[in-house]
Backbone as JSON, one array per atom type, in Angstrom:
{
  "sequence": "XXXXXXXXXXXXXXXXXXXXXXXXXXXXXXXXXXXXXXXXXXXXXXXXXXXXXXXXXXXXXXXXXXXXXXXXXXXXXXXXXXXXXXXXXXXXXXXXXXXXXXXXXXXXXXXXXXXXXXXXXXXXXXXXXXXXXXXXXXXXXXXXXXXXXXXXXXXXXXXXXXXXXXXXXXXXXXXXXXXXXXXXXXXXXXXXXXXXXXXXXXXXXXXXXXXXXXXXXXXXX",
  "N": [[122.63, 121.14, 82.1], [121.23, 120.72, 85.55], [118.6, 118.8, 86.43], [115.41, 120.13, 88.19], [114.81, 119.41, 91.65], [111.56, 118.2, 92.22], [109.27, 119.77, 94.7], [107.7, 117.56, 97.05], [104.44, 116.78, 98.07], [102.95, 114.31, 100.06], [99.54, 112.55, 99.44], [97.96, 110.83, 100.39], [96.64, 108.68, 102.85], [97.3, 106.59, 105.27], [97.18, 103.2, 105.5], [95.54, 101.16, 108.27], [94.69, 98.98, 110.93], [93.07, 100.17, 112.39], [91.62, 101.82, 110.89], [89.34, 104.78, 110.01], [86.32, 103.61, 108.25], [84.81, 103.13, 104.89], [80.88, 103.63, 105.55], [79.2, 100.51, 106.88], [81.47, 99.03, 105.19], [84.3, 96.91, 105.61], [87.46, 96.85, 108.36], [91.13, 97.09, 107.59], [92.78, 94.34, 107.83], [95.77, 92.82, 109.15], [97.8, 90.38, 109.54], [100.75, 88.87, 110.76], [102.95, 86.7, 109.41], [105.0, 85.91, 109.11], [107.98, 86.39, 111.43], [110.75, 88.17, 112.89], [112.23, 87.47, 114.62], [111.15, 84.62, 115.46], [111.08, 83.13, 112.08], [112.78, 84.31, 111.27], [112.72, 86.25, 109.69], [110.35, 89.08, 108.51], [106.93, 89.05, 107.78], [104.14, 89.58, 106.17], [100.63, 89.27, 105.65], [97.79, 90.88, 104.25], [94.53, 92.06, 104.06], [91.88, 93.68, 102.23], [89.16, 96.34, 101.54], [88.4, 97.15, 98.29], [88.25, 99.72, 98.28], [89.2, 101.14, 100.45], [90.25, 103.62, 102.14], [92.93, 106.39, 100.64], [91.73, 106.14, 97.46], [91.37, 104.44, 94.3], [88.42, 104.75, 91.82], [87.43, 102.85, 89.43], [85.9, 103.43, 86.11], [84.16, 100.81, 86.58], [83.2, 99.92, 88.61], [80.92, 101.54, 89.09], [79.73, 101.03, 85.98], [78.36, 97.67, 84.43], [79.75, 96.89, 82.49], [82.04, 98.58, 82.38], [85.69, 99.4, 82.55], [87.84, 97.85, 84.22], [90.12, 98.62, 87.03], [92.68, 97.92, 86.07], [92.85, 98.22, 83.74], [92.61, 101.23, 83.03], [94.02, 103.95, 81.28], [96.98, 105.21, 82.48], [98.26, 107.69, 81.69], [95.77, 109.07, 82.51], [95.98, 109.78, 85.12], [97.93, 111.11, 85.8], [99.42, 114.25, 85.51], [99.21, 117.29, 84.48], [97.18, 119.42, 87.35], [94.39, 121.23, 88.61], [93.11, 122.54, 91.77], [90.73, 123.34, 93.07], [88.85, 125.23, 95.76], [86.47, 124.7, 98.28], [85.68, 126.99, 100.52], [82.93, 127.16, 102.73], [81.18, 126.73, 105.12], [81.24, 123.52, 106.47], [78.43, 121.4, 105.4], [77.55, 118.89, 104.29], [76.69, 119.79, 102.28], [75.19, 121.01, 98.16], [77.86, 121.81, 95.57], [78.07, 124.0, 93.86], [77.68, 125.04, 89.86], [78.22, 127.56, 89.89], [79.35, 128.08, 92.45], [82.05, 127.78, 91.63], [82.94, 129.04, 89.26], [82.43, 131.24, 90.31], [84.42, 131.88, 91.58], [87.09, 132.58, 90.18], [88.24, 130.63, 89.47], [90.3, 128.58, 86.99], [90.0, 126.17, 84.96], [91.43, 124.09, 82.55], [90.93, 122.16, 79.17], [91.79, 118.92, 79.28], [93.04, 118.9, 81.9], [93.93, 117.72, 85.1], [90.89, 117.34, 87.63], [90.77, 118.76, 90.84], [89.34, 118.28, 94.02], [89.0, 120.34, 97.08], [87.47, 119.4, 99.56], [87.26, 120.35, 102.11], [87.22, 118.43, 104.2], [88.48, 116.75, 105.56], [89.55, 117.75, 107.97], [87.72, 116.82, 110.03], [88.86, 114.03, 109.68], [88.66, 110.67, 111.03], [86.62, 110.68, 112.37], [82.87, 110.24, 112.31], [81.96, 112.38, 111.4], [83.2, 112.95, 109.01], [82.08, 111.06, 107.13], [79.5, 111.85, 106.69], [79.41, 114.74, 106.54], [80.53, 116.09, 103.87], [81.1, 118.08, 100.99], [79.44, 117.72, 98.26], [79.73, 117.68, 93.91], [77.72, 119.91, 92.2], [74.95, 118.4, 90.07], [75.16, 120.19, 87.05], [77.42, 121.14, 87.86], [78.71, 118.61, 87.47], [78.96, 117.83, 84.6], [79.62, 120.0, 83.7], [82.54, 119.74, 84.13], [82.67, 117.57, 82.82], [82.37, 118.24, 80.38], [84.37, 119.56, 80.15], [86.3, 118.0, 79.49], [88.34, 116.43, 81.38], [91.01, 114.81, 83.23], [90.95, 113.67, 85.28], [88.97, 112.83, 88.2], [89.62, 114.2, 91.71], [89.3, 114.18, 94.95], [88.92, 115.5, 98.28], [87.28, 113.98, 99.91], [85.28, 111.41, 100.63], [82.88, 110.27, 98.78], [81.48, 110.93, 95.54], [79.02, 111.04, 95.26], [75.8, 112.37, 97.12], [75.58, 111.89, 100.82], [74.09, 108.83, 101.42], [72.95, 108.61, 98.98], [70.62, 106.92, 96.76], [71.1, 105.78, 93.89], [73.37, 106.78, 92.81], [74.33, 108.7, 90.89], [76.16, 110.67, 89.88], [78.12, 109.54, 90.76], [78.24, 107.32, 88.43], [77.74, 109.06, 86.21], [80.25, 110.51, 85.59], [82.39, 108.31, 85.59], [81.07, 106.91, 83.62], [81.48, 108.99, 81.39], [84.16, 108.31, 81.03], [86.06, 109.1, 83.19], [88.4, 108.57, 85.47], [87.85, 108.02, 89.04], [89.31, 109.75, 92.06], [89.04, 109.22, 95.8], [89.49, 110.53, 99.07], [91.62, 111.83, 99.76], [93.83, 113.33, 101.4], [96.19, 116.7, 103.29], [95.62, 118.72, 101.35], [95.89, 121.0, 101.68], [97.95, 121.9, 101.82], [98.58, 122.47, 98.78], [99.14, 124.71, 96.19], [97.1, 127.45, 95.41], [96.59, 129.12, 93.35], [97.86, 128.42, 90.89], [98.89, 126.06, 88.47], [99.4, 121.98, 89.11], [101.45, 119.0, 89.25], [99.98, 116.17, 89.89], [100.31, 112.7, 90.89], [98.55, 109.48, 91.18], [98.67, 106.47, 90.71], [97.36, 103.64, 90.86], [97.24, 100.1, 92.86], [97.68, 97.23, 90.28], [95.45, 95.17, 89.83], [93.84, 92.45, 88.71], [90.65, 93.39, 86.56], [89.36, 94.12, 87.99], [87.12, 96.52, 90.41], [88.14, 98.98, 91.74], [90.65, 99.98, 93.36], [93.36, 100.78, 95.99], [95.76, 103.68, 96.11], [98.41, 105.58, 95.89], [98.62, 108.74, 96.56], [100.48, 111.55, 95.11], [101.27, 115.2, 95.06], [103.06, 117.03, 93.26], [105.49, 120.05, 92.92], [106.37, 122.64, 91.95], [107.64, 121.14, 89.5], [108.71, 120.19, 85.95]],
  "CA": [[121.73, 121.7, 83.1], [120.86, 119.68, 85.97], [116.63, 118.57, 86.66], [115.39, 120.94, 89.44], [113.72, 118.14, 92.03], [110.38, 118.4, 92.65], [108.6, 119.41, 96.12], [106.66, 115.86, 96.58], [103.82, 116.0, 99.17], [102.09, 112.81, 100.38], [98.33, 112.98, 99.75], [97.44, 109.39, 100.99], [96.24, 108.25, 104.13], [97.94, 105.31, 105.86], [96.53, 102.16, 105.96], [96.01, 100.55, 109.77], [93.57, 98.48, 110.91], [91.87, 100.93, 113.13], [91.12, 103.18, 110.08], [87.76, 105.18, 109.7], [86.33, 103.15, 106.61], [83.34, 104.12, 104.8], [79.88, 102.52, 106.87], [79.47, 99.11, 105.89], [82.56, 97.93, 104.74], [85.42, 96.13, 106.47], [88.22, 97.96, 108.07], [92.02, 96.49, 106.81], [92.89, 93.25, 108.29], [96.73, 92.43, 109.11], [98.61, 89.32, 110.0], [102.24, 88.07, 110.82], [102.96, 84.94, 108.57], [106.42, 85.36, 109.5], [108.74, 87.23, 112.53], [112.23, 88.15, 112.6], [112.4, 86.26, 116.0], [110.99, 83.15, 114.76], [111.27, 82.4, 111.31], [114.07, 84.97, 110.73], [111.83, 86.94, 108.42], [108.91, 89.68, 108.35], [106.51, 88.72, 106.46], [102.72, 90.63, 106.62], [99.29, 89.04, 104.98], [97.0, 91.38, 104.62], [93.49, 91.99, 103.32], [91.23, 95.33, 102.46], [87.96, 96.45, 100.49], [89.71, 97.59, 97.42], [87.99, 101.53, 98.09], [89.4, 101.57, 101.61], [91.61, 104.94, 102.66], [93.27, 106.96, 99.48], [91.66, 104.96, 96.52], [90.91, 105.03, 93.12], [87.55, 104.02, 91.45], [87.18, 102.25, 87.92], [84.62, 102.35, 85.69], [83.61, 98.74, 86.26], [82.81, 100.56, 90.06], [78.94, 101.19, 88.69], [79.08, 100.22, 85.15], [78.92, 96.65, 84.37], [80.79, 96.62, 80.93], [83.11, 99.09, 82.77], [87.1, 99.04, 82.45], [88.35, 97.16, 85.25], [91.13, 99.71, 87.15], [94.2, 97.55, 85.43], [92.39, 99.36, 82.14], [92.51, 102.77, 83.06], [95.36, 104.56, 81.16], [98.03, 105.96, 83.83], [97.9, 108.99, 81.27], [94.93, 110.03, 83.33], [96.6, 109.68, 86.78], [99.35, 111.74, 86.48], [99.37, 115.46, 84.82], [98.61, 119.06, 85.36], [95.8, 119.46, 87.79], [94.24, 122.58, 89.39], [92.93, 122.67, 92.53], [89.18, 124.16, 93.83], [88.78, 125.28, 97.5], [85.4, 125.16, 98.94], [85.57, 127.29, 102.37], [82.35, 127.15, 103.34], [81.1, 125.35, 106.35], [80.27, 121.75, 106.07], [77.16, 120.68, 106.14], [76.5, 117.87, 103.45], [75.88, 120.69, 101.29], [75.99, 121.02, 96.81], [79.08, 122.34, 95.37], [77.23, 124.46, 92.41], [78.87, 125.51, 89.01], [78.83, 129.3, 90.1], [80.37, 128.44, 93.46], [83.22, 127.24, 90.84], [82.71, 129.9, 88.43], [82.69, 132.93, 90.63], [85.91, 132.47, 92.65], [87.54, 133.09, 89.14], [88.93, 129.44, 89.09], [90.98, 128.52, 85.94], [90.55, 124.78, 84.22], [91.71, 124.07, 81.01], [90.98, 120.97, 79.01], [92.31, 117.64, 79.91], [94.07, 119.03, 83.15], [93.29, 116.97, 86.19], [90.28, 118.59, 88.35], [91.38, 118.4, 92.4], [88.24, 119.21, 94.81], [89.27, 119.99, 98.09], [86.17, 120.53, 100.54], [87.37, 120.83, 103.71], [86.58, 117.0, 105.02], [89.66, 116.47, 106.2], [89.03, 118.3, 109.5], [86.96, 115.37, 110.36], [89.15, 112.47, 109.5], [88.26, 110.04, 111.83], [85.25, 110.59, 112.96], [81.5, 109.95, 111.92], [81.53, 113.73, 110.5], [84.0, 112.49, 107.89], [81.54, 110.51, 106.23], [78.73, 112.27, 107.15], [79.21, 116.52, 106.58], [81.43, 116.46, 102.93], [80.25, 118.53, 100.54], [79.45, 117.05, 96.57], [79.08, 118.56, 93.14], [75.99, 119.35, 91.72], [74.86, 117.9, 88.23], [75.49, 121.16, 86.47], [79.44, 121.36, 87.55], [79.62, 117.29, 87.24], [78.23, 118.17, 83.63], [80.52, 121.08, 83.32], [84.04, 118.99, 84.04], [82.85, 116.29, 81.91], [82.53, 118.84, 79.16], [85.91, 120.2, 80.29], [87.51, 116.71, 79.01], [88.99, 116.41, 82.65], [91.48, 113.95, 82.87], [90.63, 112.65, 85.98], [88.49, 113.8, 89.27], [89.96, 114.14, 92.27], [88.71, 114.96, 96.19], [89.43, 114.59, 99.81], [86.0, 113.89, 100.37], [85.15, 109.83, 100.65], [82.07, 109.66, 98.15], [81.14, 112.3, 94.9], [77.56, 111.14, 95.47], [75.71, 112.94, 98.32], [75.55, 111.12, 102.26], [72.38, 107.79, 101.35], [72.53, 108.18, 97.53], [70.67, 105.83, 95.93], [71.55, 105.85, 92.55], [74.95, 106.86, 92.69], [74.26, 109.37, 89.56], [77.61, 111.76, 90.05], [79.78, 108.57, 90.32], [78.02, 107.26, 87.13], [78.41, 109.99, 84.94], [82.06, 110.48, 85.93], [82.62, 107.28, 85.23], [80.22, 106.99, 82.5], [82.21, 109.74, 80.54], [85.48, 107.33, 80.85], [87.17, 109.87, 83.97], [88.6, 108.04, 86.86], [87.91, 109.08, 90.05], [90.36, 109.27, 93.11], [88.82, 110.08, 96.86], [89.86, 110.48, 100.29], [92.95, 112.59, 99.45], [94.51, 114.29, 102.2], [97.11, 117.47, 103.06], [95.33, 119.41, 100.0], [95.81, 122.45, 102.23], [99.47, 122.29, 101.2], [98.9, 122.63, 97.15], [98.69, 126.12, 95.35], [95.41, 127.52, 94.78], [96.78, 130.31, 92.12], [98.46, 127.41, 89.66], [98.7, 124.39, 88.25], [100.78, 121.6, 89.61], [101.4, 117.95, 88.92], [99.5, 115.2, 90.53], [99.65, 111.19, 90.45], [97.27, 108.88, 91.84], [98.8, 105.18, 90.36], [97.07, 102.28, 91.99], [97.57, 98.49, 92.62], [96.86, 96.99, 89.52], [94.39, 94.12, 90.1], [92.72, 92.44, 87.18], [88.91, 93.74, 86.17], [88.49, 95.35, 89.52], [86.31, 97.72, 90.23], [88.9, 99.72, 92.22], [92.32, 99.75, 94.03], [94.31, 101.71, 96.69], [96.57, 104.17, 95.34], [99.57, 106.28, 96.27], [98.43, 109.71, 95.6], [101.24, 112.68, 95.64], [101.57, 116.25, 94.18], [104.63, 116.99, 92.8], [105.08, 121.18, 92.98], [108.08, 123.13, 90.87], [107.89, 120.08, 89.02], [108.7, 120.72, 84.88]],
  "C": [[121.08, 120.57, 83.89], [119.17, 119.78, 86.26], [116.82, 119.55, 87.91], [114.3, 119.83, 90.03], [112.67, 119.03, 92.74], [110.14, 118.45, 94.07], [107.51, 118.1, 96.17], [105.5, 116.18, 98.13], [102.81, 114.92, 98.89], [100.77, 113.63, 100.22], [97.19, 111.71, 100.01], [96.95, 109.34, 102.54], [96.9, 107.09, 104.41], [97.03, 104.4, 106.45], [96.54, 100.99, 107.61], [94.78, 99.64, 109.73], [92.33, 98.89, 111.74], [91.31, 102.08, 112.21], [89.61, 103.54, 110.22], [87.49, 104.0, 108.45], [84.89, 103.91, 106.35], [82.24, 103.06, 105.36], [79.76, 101.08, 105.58], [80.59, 98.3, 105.62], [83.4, 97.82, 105.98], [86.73, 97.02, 106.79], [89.68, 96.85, 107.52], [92.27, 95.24, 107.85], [94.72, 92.53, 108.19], [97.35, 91.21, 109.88], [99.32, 88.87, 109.78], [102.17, 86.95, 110.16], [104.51, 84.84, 108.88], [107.28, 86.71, 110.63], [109.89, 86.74, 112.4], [112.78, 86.96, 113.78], [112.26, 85.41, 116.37], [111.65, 82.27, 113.56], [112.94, 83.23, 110.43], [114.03, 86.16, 109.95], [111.07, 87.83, 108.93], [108.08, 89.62, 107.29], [105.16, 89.1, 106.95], [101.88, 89.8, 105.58], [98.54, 89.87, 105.13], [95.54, 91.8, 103.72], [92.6, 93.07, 103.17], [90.51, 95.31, 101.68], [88.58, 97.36, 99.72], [89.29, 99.51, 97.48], [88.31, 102.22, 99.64], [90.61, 103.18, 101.74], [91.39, 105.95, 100.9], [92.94, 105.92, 98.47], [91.53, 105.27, 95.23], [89.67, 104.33, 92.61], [87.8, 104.18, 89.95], [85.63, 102.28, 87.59], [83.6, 101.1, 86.21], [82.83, 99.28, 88.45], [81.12, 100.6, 89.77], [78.65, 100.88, 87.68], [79.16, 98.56, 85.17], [79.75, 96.14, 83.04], [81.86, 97.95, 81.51], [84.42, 98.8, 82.86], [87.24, 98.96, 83.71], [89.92, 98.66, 86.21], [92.43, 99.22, 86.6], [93.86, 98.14, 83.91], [92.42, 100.58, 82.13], [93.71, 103.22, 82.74], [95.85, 105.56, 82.15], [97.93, 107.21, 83.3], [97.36, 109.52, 82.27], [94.93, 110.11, 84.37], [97.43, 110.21, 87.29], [99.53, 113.27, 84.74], [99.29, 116.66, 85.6], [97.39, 118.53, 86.14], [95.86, 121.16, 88.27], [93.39, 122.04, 90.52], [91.5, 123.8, 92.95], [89.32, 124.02, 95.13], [87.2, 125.7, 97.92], [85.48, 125.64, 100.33], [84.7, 127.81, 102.72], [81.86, 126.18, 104.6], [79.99, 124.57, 106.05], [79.24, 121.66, 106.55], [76.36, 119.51, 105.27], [76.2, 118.56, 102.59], [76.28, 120.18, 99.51], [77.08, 122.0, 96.74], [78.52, 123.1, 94.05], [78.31, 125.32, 91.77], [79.58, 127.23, 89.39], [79.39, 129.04, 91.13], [81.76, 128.88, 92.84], [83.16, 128.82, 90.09], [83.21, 131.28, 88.84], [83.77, 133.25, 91.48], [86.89, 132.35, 91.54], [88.25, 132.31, 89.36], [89.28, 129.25, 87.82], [90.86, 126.63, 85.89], [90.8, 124.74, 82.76], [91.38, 122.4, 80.43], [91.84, 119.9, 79.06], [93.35, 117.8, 81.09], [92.98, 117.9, 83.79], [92.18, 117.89, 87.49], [90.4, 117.64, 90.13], [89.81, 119.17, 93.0], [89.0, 119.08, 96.24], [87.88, 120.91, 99.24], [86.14, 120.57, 101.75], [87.32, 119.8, 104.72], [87.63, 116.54, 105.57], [89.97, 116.45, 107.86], [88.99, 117.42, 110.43], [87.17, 114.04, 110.37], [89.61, 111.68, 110.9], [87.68, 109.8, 112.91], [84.03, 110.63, 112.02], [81.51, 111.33, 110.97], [82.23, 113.76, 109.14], [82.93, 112.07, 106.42], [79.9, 110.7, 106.01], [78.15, 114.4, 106.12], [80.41, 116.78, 104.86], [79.99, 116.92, 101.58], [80.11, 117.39, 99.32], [79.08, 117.96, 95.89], [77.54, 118.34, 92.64], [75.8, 118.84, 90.19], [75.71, 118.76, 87.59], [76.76, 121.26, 86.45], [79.89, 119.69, 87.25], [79.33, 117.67, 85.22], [79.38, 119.34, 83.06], [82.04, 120.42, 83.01], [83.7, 118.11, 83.14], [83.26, 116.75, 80.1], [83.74, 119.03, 79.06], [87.12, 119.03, 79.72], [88.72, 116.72, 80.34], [89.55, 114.38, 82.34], [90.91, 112.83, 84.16], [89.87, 113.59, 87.23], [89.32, 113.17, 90.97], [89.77, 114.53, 93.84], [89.25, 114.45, 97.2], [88.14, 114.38, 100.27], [85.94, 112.01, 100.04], [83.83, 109.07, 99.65], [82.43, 111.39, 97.06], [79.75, 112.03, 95.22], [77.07, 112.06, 97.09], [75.44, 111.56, 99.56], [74.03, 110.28, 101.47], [71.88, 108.18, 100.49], [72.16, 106.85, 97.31], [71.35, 105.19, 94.64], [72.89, 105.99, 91.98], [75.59, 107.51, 91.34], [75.8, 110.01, 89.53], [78.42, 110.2, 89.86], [79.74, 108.05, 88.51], [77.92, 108.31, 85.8], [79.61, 110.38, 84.6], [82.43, 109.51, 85.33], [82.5, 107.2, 83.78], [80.88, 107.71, 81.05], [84.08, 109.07, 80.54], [86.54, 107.98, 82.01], [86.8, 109.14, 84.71], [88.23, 108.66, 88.31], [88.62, 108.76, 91.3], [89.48, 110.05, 94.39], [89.66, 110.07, 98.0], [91.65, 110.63, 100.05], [93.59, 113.47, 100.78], [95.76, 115.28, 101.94], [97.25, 117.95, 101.64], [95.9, 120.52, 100.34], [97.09, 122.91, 101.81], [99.98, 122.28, 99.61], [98.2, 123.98, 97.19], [97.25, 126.56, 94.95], [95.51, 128.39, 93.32], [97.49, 129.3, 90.72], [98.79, 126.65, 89.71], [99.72, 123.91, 89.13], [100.66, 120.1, 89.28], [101.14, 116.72, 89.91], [99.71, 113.58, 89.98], [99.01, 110.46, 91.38], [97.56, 107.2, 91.26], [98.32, 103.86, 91.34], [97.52, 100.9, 91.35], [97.11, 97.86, 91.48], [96.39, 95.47, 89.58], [93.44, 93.89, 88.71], [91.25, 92.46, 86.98], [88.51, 93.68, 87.86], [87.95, 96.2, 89.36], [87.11, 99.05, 91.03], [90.1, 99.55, 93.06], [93.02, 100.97, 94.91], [95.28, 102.09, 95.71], [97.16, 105.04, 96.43], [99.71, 107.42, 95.74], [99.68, 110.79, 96.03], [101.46, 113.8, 94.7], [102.98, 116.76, 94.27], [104.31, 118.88, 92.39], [106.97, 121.65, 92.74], [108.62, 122.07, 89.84], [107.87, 120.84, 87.27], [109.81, 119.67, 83.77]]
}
């Protein structure tokens, strides 16, 4: 019996150097070190803040005895996930456990939990980083219980817009789950059942995070 191949969509963003980034940081930075029409070659240098575009955060992101992202077992990067749909309209708002609760969503323990809140819309512009929703304690509190393998969003922070504290990333964290943001083309995964996600990034030693190559894999078995 032959494998039945998987539907694969992309859920990355493409790295340029005119990307949105998040405020503050640097956007990607590319330069020729070698041309076909010169040296015979293509050859690209290039340089980026390791949480730029589709990324993944480590531990070591707000703790400081945190696992570096070359420590994070791949286990938790690639499994079942399910998928949440917030379709209300953005406004910066919480994501509360009964939102979750009462649209008779299904997680099971150690699946992968996918948020998709609608921020997409907005990619690349100010409202991007601006109007995405976040969870509230209570559901970060809830998945952690859930032994979630990993968290997952198209949204560019879990904290809310000019957190101080950066509590939601640190408890995520804190409880040993990775977290992956700025996920795009969610709109094209199942909302009624599971499906298989990975999220493998660059591995860089005792970083605090790394671009990754996220894609859901659907009829996959």
């Amino acid at each position: 019996m032959g494998i039945k191949e998987p539907k694969i969509i992309d859920l990355s963003y493409t790295v340029n150097s005119g990307m949105l980034v998040y405020p503050g940081t640097e956007r990607p930075v590319f330069q020729w070190l070698g041309r076909v029409n010169s040296e015979g070659f293509n050859l690209t240098r290039f340089s980026m803040v390791t949480h730029t575009g589709t990324h993944l955060d480590a531990p070591k992101h707000f703790l400081e005895n945190g696992i570096g992202i070359d420590e994070v077992p791949l286990e938790r990067l690639f499994g079942k996930a399910r998928i949440f749909r917030f379709n209300k309209e953005l406004k910066g708002q919480e994501i509360t456990l009964d939102d979750v609760i009462s649209s008779g969503f299904q997680l099971e323990e150690n699946q992968i939990f996918v948020l998709e809140t609608g921020i997409e819309k907005h990619a690349e512009t100010s409202k991007y980083n601006e109007l995405y929703p976040f969870p509230s304690k209570e559901l970060v509190e809830w998945l952690i219980n859930k032994k979630i393998k990993a968290y997952m969003t198209d949204a560019t922070a879990v904290d809310p817009v000019g957190s101080k504290d950066s509590i939601f990333h640190r408890m995520i964290l804190g409880a040993g789950i990775p977290i992956v943001e700025n996920l795009k083309n969610l709109s094209l995964v199942p909302e009624d059942k599971e499906f298989f996600i990975s999220a493998l990034p660059v591995k860089l030693e005792g970083r605090d995070g790394a671009p990754c190559r996220a894609v859901a894999l659907l009829d996959f078995e």
